[in-house]
N, C-alpha and C positions, 0 to 999 in steps of 0.2 A: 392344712398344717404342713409341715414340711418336715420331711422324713427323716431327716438329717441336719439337724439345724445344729449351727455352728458357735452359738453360746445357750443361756439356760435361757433367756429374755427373747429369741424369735419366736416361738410358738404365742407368746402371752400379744407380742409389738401386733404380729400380722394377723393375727384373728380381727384383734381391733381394728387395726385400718384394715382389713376386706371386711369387718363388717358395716364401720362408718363408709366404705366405697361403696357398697352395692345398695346397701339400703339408701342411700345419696342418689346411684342410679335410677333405681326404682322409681321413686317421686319424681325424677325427674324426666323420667317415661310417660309417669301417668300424669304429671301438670300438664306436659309440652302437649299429649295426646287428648287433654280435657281440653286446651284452648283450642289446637286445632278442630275438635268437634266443635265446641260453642263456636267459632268464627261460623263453621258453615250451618249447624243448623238454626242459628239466629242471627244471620244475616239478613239484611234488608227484604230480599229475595223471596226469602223461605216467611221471613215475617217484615210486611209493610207497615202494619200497626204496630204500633211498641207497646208493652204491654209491661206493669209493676211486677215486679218481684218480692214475695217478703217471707220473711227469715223463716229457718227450720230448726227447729230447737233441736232433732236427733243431730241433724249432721253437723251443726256448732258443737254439740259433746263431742262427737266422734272425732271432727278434726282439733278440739284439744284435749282430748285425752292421749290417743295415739301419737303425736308430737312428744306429747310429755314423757309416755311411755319408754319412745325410742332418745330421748337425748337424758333421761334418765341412765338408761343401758348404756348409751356413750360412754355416761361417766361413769357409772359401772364397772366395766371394762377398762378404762382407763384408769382409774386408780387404782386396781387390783395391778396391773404393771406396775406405775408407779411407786407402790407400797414395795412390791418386791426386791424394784432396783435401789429404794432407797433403806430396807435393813438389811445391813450385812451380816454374814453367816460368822460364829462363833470360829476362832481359830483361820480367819483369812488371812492370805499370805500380803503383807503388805509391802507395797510399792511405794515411794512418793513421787509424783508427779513433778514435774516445775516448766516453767511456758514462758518465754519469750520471744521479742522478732527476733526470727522466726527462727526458734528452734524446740526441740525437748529435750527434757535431761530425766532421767529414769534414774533413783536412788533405791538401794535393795538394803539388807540388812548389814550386817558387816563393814556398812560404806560400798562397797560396790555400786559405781556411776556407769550410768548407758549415757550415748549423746542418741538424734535423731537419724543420725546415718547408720547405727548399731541396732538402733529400734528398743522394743518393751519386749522383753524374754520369759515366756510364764510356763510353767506344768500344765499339761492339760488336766481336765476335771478336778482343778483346784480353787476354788475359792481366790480372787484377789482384789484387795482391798486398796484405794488408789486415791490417798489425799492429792488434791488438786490446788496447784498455787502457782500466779502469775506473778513475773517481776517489774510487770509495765502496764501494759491494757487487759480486756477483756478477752481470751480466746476461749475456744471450744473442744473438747477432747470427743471428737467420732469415731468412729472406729464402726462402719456400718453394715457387716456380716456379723457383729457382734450385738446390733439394734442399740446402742451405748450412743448416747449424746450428753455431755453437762458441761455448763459453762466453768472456764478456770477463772477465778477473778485475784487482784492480789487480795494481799488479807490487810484490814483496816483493825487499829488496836481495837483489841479485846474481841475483836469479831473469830469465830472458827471457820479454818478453812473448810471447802466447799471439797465435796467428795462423791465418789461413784464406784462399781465395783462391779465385776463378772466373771464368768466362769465359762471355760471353753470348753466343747464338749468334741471338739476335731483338730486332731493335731495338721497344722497347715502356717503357713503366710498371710497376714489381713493387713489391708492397708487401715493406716492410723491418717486423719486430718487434723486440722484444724476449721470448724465449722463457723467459727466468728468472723467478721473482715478484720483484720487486725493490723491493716498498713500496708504499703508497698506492694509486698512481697508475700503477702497470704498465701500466696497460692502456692510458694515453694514449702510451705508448711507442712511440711509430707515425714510418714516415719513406717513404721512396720511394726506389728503386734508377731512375735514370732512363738507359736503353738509345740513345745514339745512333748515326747513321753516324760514321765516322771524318770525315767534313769536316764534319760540326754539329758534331758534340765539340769539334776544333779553334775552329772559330768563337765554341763556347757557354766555352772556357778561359778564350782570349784578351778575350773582352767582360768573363767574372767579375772575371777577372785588375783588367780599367781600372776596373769599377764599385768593388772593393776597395780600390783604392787612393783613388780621389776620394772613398771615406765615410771612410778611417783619414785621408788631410788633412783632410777638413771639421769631422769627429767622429771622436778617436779612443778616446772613452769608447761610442759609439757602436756603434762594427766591437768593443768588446772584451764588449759587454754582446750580440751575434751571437755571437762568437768562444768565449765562456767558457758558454755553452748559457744564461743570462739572460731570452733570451724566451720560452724555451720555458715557465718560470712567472709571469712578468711581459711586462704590454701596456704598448705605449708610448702607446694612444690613449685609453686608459681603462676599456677593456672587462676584464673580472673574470674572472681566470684564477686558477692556483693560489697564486700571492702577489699581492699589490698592486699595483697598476700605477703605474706612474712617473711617469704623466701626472700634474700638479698634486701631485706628494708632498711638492716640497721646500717647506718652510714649513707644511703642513697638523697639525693637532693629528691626533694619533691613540691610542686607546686601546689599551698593548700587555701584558703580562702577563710580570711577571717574578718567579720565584721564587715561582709562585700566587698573584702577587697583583695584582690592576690597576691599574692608575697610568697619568694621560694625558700625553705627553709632545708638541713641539712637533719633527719633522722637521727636522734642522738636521744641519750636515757633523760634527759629532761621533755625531749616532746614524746618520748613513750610513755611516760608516766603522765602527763598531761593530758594525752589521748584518751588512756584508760579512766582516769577519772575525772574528768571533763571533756569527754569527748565530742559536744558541740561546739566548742572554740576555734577550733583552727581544723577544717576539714577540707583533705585530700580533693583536690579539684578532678571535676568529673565520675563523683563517688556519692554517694546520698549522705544526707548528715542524718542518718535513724539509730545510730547506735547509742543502746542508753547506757548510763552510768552502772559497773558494773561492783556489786557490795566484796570489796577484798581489801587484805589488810594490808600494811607498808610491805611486809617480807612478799606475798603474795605475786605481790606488783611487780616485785625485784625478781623474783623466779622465771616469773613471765617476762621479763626485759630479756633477761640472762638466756631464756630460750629461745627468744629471736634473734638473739648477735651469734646461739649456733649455729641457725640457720642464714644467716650472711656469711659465713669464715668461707 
């Protein structure tokens, strides 16, 4: 058991697997050591007559009951986990999730948006509750000092979304993944579970809380290009990440490729708004065409034009 375990679910995860490992071991000490005897003392050698063998009723019980017994306990122990991760605690502090290539977006109560370079910000020894929803493929929310694995899937009418939830018992840093192959770029699918006391938490809300609202007044093309996971493949400074960066785009000629074929076009609020919502059409040459269609309204789109021509002046 471990002394210190870092959510409520290590103690229950690793009993089970150390005890499907060793009992695993075990058989397979005592198979590997039963063939190596039988090789040698009925070999040719040791015996030149060969000689029938026939059945022993105790040790057919014995070797199917004891099977039955231990994969019994398996499941045993495994759904005693499983039951626990999957009912949540009365009064959980709820988060919603959301999952794209490749990024997260973490929703608190009041609206308050994390993207994946901010990470998931929780109270320790709080209960939290974490609807899970994808806006393209299948991904995986890990998080594995916390033993927390569940698929995000999107959600199909009338179907509920899919959910998971835990409680951290050390206030610390954990890395967050993405556990599913989810395209290209999986593997930069990276975030941060961030562990506080309950009076930081409080304090680290209430500060998000003010800084959110004074970037959606100043810039709300801004808080929606954070909001809608945007930086996670686009820089606002210029630096070369999985799309283009924003910095200097509006106005700039760029060579992009549509239909196989390349053609240079001039950045202007018709091919931004085009990009955002058919953004497989005409794609930036030497840049991946992975970016999905992202769900925002006419004003939405216009906010976000309007915050990339700041970022040209």
């Amino acid at each position: 058991m471990n002394n210190n375990p870092a959510s409520v679910f290590v103690d229950d995860v690793d009993f089970a697997f150390w005890f499907i490992a060793i009992v695993s071991l075990v058989f397979l000490i005592f198979i590997t050591g039963f063939i190596i005897f039988s090789i040698i003392k009925y070999n040719k050698k040791n015996n030149p007559v060969p000689s029938n063998l026939h059945g022993h009723t105790g040790l057919e019980i014995v070797w199917t009951i004891v099977p039955t017994i231990l994969v019994m306990l398996f499941f045993y122990f495994g759904l005693q986990g499983f039951l626990k991760m999957r009912n949540v605690p009365q009064k959980a502090l709820e988060i919603k999730v959301d999952a794209g290539m490749w990024w997260w977006k973490f929703t608190y109560a009041n609206g308050l948006e994390q993207n994946s370079a901010q990470g998931l910000t929780v109270p320790v020894d709080t209960p939290i509750f974490l609807p899970l929803h994808s806006v393209d493929v299948i991904h995986s929310f890990y998080v594995p000092a916390f033993r927390v694995k569940m698929d995000v899937v999107p959600k199909a009418a009338g179907q509920e979304l899919n959910y998971t939830w835990f409680e951290s018992s050390l206030v610390g840093d954990y890395d967050l993944f993405c556990a599913e192959y989810c395209g290209l770029n999986h593997a930069q699918m990276l975030s941060k579970v961030h562990v506080l006391s309950k009076t930081d938490y409080e304090a680290w809300y209430q500060s998000a809380l003010v800084v959110q609202e004074q970037s959606q007044a100043e810039s709300p093309g801004k808080a929606l290009l954070s909001s809608k996971g945007c930086i996670a493949c686009h820089s606002s400074d210029g630096s070369k990440l999985i799309g283009p960066s924003f910095k200097g785009l509006f106005g700039k000629r760029e060579l992009v490729v549509t239909g196989g074929e390349e053609h240079e076009i001039v950045v202007d609020e018709a091919y931004l708004k085009q990009s955002i919502m058919e953004p497989a059409k005409d794609i930036v040459k030497d840049f991946p065409p992975i970016m999905p269609p992202l769900p925002l309204t006419a004003d939405e789109v216009m906010q976000i034009i309007e915050h990339i021509k700041e970022l040209s002046e």
